[in-house]
VEXDREN-2710 file (C-alpha; in Angstrom, 1 decimal):
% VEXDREN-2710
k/r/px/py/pz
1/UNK/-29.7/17.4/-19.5
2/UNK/-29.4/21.3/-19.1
3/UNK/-25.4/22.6/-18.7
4/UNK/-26.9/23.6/-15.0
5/UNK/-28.1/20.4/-14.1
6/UNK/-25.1/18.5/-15.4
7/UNK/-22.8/20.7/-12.9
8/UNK/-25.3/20.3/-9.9
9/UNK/-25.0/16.3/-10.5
10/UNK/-21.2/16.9/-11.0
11/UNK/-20.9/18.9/-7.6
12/UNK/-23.0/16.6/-6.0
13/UNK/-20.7/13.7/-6.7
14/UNK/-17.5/15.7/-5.6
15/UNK/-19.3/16.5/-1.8
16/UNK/-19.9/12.5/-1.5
17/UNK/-16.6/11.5/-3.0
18/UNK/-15.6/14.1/-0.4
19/UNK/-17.8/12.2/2.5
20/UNK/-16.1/8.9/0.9
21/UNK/-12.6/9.5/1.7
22/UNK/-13.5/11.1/5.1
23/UNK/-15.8/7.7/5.7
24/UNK/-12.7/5.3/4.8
25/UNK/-10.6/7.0/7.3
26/UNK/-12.0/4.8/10.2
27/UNK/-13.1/1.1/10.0
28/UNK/-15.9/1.8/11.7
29/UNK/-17.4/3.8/8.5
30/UNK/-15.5/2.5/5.8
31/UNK/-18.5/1.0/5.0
32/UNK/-20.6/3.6/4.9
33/UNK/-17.9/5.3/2.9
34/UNK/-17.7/2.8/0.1
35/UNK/-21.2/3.1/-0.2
36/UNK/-21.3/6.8/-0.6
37/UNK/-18.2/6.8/-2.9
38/UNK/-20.0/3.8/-5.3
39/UNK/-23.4/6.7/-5.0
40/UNK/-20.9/9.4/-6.3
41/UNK/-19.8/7.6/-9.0
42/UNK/-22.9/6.0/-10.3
43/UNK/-24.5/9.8/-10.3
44/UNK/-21.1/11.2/-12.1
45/UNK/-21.3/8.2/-15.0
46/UNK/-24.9/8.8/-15.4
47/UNK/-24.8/12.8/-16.2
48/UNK/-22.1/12.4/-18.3
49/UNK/-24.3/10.0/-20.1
50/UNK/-27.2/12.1/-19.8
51/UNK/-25.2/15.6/-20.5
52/UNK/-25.2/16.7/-24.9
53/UNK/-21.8/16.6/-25.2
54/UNK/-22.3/12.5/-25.5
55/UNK/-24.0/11.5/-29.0
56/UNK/-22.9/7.8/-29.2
57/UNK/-24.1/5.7/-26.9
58/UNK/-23.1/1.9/-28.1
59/UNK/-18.9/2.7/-27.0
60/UNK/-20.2/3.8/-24.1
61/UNK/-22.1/0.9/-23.1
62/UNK/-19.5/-1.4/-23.9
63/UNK/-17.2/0.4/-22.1
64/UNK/-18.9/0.4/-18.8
65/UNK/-20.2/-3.2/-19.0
66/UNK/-16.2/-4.3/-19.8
67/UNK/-15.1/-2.2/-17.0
68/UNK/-17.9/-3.1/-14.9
69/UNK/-17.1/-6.7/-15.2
70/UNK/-13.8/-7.0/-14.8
71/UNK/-13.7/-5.1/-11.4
72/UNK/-17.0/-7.3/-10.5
73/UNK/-14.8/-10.4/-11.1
74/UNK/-11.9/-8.9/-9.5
75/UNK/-14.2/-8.1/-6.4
76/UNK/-15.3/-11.3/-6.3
77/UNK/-12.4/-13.7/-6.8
78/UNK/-8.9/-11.5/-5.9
79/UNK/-8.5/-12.3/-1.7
80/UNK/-7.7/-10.1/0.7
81/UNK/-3.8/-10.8/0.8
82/UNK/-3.4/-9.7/-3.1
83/UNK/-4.8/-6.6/-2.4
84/UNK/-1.9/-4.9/-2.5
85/UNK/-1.0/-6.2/-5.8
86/UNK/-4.7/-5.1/-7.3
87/UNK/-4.2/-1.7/-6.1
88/UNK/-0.9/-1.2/-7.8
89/UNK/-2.9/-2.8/-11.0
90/UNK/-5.7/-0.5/-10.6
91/UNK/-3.6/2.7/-10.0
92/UNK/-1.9/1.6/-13.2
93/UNK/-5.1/1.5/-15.1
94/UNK/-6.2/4.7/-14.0
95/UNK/-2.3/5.9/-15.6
96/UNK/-3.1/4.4/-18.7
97/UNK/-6.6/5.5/-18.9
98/UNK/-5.0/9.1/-19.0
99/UNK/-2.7/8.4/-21.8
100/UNK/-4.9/7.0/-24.1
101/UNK/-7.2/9.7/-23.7
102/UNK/-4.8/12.2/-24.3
103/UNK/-3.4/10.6/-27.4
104/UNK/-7.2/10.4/-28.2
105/UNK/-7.6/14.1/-27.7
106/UNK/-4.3/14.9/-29.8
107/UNK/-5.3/12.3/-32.6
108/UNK/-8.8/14.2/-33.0
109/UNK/-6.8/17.8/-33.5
110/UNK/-7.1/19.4/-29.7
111/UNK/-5.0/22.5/-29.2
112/UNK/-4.1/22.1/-25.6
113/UNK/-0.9/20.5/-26.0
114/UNK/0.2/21.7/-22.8
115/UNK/-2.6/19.6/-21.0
116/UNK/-2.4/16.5/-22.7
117/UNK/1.6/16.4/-22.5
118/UNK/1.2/16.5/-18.8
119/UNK/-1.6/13.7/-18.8
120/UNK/0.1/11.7/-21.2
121/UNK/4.0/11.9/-19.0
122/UNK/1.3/11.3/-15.4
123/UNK/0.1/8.6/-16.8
124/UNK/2.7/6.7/-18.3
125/UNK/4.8/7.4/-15.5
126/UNK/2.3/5.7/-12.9
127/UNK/1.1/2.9/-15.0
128/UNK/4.4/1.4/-15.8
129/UNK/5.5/2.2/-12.1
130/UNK/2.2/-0.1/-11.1
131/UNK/2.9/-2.7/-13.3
132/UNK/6.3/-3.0/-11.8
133/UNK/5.0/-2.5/-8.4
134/UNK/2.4/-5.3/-9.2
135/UNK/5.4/-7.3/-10.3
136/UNK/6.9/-7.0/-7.2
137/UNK/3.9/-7.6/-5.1
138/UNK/3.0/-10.4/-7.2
139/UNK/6.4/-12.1/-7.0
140/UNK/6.9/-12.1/-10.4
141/UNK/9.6/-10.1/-10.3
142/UNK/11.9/-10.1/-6.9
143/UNK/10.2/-8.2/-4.1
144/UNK/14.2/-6.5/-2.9
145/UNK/15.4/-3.3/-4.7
146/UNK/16.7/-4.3/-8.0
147/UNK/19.7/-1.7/-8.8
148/UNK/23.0/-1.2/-11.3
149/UNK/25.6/1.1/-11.9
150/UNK/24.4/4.4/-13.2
151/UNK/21.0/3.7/-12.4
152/UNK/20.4/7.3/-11.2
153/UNK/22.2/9.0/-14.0
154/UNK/20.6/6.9/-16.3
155/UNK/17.0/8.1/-14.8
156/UNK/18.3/12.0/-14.6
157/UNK/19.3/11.5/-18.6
158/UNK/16.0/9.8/-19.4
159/UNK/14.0/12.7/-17.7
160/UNK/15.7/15.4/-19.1
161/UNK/15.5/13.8/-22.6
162/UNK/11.5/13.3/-21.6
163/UNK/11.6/17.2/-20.6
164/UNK/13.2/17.9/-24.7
165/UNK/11.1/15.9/-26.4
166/UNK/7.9/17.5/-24.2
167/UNK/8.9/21.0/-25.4
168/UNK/9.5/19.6/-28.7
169/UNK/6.0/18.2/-29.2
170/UNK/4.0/21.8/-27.3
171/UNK/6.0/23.7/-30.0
172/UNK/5.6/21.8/-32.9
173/UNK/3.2/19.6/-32.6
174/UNK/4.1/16.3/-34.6
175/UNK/3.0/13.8/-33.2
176/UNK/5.9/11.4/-33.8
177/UNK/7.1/13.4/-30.5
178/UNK/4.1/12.1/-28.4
179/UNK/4.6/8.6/-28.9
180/UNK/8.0/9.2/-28.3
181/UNK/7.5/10.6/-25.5
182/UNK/4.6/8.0/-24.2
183/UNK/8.2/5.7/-24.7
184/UNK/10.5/7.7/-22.9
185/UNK/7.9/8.1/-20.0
186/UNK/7.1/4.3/-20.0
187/UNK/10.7/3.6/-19.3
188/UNK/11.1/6.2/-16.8
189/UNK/8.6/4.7/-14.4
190/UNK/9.9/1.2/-14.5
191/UNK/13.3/2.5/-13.6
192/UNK/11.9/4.6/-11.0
193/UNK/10.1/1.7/-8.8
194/UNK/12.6/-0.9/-10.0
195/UNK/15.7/0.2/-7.5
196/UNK/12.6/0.7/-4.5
197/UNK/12.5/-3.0/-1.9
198/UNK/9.3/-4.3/-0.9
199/UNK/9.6/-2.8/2.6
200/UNK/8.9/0.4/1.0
201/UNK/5.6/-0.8/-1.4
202/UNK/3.3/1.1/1.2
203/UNK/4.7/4.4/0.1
204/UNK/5.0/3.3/-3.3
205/UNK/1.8/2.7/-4.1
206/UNK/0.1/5.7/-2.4
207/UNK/2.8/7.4/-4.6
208/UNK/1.8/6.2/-7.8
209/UNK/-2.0/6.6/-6.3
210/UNK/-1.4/10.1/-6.2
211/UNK/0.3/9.9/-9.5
212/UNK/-2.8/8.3/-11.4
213/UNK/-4.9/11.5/-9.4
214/UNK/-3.0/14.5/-10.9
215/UNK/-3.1/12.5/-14.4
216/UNK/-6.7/13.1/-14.1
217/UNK/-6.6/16.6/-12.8
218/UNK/-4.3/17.4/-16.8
219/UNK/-6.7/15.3/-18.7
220/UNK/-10.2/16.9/-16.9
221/UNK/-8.4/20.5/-18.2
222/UNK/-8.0/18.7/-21.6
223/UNK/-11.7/18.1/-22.1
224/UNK/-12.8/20.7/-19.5
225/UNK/-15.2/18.9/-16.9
226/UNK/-15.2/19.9/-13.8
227/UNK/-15.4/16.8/-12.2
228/UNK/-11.8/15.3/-13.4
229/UNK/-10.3/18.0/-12.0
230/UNK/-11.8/17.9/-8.8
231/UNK/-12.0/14.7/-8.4
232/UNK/-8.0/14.3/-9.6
233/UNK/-7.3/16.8/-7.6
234/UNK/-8.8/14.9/-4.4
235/UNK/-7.2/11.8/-5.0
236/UNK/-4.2/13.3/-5.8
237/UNK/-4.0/15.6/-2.5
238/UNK/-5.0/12.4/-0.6
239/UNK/-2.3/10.5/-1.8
240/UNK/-0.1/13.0/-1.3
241/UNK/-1.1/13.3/2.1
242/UNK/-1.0/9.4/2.8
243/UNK/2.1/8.8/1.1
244/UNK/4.0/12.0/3.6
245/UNK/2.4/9.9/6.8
246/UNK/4.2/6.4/5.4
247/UNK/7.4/8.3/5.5
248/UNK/6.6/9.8/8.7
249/UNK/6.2/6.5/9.9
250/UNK/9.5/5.3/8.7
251/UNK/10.9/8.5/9.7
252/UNK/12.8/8.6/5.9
253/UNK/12.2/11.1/3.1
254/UNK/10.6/11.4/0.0
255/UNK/13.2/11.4/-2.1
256/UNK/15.2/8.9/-0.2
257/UNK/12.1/6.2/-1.0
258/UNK/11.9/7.4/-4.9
259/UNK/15.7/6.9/-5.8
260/UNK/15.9/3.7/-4.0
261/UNK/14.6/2.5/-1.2
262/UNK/15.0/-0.6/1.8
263/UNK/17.7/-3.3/0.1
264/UNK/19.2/-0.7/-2.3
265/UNK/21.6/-0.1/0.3
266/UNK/24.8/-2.5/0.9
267/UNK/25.0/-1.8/4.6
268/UNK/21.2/-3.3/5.0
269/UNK/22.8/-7.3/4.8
270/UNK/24.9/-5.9/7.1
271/UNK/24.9/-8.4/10.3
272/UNK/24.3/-7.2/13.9
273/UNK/24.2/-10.9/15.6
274/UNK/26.5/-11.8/18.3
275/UNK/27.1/-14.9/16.9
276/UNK/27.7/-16.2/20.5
277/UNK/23.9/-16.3/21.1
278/UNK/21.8/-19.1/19.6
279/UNK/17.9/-18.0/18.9
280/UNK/15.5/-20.4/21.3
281/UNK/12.6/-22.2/20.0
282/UNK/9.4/-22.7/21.7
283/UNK/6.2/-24.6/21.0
284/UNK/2.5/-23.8/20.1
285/UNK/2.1/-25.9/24.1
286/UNK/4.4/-22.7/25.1
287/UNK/2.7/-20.3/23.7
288/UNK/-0.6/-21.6/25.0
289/UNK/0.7/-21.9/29.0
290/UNK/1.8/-18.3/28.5
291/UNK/-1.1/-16.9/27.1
292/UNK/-3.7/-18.6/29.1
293/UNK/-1.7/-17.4/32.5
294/UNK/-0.9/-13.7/31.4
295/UNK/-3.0/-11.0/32.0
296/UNK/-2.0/-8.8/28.9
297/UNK/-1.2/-10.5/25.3
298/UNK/-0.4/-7.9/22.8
299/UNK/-0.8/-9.5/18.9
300/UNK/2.0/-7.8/16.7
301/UNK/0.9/-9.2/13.0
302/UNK/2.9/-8.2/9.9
303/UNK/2.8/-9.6/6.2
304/UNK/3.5/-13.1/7.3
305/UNK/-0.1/-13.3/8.7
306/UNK/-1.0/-11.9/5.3
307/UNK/0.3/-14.2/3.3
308/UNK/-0.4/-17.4/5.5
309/UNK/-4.5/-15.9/5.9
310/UNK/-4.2/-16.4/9.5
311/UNK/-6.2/-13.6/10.6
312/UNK/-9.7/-15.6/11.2
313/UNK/-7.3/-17.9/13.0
314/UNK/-5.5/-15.0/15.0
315/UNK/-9.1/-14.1/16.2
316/UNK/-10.2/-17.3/17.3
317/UNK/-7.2/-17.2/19.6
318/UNK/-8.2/-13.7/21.2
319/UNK/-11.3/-15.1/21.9
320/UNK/-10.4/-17.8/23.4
321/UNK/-7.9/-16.3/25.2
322/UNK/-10.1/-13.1/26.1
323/UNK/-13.6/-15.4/27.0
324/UNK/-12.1/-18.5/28.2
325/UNK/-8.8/-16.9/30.2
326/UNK/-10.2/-13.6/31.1
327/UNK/-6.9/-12.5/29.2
328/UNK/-7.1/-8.7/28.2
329/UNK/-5.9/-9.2/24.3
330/UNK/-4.9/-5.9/22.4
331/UNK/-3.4/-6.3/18.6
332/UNK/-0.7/-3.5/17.4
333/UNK/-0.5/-2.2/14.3
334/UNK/2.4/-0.3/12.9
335/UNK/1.3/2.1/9.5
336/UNK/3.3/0.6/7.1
337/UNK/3.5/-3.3/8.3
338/UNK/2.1/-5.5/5.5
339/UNK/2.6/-4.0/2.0
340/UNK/0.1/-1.7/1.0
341/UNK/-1.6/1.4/3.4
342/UNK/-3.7/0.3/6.3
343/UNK/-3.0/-3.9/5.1
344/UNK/-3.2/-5.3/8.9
345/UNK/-6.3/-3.2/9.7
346/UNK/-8.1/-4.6/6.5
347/UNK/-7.1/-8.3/7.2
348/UNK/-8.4/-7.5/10.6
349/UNK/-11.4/-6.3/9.6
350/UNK/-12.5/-8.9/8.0
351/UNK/-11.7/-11.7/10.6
352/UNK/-14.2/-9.4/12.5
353/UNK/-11.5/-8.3/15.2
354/UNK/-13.3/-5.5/17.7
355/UNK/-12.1/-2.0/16.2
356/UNK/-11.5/-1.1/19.6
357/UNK/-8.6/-3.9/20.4
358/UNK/-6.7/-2.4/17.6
359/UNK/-3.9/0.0/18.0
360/UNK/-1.7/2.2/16.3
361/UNK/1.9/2.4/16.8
362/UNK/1.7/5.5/19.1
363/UNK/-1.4/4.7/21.1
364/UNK/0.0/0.8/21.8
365/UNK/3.4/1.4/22.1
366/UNK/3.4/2.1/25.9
367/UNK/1.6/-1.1/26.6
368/UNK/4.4/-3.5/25.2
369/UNK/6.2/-2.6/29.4
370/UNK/3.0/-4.1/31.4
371/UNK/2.3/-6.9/28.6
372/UNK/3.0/-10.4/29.7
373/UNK/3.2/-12.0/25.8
374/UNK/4.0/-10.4/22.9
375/UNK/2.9/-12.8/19.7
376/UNK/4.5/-11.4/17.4
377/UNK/3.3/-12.9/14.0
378/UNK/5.1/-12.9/10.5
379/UNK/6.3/-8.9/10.9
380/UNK/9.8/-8.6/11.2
381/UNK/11.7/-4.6/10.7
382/UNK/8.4/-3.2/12.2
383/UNK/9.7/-4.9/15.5
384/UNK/13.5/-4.6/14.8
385/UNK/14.8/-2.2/18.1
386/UNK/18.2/-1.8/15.9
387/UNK/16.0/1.3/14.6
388/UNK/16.5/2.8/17.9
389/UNK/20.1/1.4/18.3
390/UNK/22.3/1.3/15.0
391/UNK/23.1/4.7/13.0
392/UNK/24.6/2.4/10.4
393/UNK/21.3/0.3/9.7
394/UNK/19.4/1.7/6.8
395/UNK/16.4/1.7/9.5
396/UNK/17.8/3.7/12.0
397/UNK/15.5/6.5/13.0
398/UNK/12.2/4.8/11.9
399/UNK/9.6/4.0/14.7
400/UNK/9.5/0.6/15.3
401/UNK/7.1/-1.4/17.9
402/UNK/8.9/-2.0/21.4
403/UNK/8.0/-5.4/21.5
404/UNK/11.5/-6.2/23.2
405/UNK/9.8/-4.7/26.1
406/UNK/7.3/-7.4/26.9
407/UNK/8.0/-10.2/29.7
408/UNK/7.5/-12.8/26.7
409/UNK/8.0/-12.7/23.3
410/UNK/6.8/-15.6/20.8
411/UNK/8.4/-14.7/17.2
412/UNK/6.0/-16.9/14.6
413/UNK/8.8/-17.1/11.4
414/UNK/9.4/-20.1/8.4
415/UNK/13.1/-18.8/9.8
416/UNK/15.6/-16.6/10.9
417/UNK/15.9/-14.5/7.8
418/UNK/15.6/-11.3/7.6
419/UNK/13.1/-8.6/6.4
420/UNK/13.0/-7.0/3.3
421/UNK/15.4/-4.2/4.9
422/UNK/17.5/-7.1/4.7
423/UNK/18.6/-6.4/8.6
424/UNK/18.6/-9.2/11.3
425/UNK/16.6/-8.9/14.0
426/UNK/18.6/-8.8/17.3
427/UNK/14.8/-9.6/19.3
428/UNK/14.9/-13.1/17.6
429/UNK/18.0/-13.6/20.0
430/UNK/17.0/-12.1/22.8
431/UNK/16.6/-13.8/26.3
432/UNK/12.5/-13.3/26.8
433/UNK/12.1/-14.2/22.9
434/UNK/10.8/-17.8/21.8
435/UNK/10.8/-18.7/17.9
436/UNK/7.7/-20.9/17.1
437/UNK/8.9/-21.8/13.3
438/UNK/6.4/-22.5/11.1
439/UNK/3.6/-21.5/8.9
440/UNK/2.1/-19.0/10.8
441/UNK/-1.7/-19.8/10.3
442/UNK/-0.5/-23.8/11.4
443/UNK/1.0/-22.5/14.3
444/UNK/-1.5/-20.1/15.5
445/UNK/-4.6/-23.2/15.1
446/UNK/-1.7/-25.8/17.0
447/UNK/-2.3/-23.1/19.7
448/UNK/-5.6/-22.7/19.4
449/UNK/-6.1/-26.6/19.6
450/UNK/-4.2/-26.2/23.6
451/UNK/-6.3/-23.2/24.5
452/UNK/-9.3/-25.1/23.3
453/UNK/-9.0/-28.5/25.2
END
């Protein structure tokens, strides 16, 4: 393949990785935009194969087909509640990708230390930030902000030791310096995510997204394509961009979520309940009289729904409730319920729920006066009106739902516990709030059993 031919196929690829991205912004085309993305890249891995800068064949083979499988069997047999914890896995290979390619490119005698240094300290840096994150998603590790004494000053002395031993290796170039600074990094980004709660995972991981992007961006200068650096440069942008709109949402900084974020802080066990008032309890036949009478029901899910896989459930009750009842049923999504970007609009999606029943925080938010039920089900500080109410609540200030607001609130828990803020909810003790304990996919088909007979 010609040099011009390879960097038409290359541009082409950028302009539908391009379409891709702008496709996935809506449910309605993410389809179309996983289609056009998997067209981008089987075009990019098939000029690079076809371009002369390739002469042997047989690694590349077995690299695709490995690759190729695993994410095949990932595809297939990973469900959608551990999505989360595949992304954070897959942002972390795309880290580690970067490092052993520029340890490849330093091994083989390239000059451009500068490059590689900065894909090696990317990559390390977001790969063992995944793994943690992973960790944490996975519960393999505790989901809460894991912190200790000096944890910061330990980070600022490990970073400017990583910034040393960087110069070091550009000047000199022994390569005793790389690997330790591959080590140093390596640390660095366990330490980083380690102190950061599970409330804040959304942010995290389009973080460490971004990360794995500009990791590419370095190495594509290393080797000089084209595409890595365009194509770094977009996912980097993009997850730069996504990860600004999760702290928008949460109405925190940057900074505030990287050097420890939801639980890191003592004040967030801090309790707010009047411990004259006594949380009531309802039942799935409560829930069902409600619903079927009301005219509005507004379906607040959160991770609990996630992890119970109660959205196919969740749907059969909005049907019933919608075909059956006449009800008008609307679902409300906050941006960073669930624990990765967009997790209640996937799980959605794939129960089939209408696209246009589902609302964002600011589009639904009004509704919550003129509803008649809130079911709220398994999302807890997304709902907590102490975020409106409390200065002292490591919260405060973020934009929460204002389910409070609704004639009826049904509150599907396993208890009274608190979110991974680790803040109680005053709603759950409120006098138009019912708890319906339980698994929340049991609960939701004990209501859809009432509707139903």
């Amino acid at each position: 393949m010609s040099a011009s031919m390879l960097s038409f196929c290359y541009l082409l690829s950028c302009v539908l990785f391009i379409l891709s991205i702008r496709g996935l912004a809506s449910p309605e085309t993410a389809r179309k935009g996983n289609v056009l993305g998997l067209v981008g890249m089987v075009l990019a891995i098939a000029a690079t194969i076809a371009s002369p800068s390739v002469a042997e064949y047989v690694w590349v083979i077995i690299a695709i087909l490995l690759g190729g499988g695993i994410g095949t069997y990932f595809a297939l047999k990973v469900k959608m509640t551990s999505l989360p914890q595949m992304i954070a896995a897959f942002n972390g290979m795309g880290g580690l990708s970067a490092v052993f390619i520029s340890l490849a490119e330093i091994l083989s005698g390239s000059d451009m230390r500068i490059e590689n240094t900065l894909g090696l300290i990317i990559g390390a840096v977001a790969f063992s930030g995944s793994m943690i994150a992973f960790a944490k998603l996975h519960g393999l590790i505790k989901a809460k902000a894991i912190v200790f004494v000096g944890q910061q000053f330990l980070n600022l002395i490990l970073a400017l030791c990583s910034l040393g031993v960087c110069a070091y290796f550009v000047i000199s170039g022994d390569i005793v310096g790389f690997y330790a600074l591959a080590g140093l990094c390596l640390v660095l980004g366990i330490l980083i995510v380690l102190p950061i709660g599970g409330a804040d995972m959304p942010v995290v991981i389009s973080i460490l997204n971004a990360y794995s992007g500009w990791a590419g961006v370095a190495i594509g200068f290393s080797l000089n394509n084209v595409l890595l650096i365009i194509v770094g440069a977009i996912v980097g942008a993009s997850g730069a961009i996504l990860s600004y709109i999760m702290v928008k949402a949460m109405n925190r900084s940057l900074s505030s979520v990287m050097l420890g974020g939801f639980g890191g802080r003592h004040t967030a066990a801090a309790s707010y309940q009047d411990d004259a008032k006594v949380a009531k309890v309802g039942s799935p036949e409560d829930a069902a009289f409600a619903m079927e009478n009301a005219n509005k029901v507004i379906i607040v899910p959160g991770y609990g729904m996630a992890a119970a896989q109660a959205q196919h459930i969740l749907k059969t009750m909005g049907d019933d409730l919608h075909k059956k009842y006449g009800v008008k049923v609307m679902y409300a999504i906050h941006p960073v319920a669930g624990r990765m970007p967009g997790h209640m609009n996937v799980l959605l999606a794939e129960a089939n729920v209408p696209y246009e029943d589902v609302f964002e925080l600011e589009a639904i938010n009004r509704e919550f006066a003129t509803a008649d039920v809130a079911y709220v089900i398994g999302a807890n500080d997304v709902t907590n009106p102490l975020a409106k109410t409390a200065p002292d609540s490591p919260i405060y200030g973020m934009p929460v739902l204002d389910v409070e607001k609704a004639k009826t609130v049904f509150f599907v828990k396993r208890s009274l516990n608190s979110g991974y803020s680790g803040v109680e909810n005053p709603l759950f003790f409120a006098d138009n709030t019912f708890m319906l304990y339980g698994d929340a996919k049991k609960v939701t088909e004990e209501i859809v059993s009432v509707l139903e007979k």
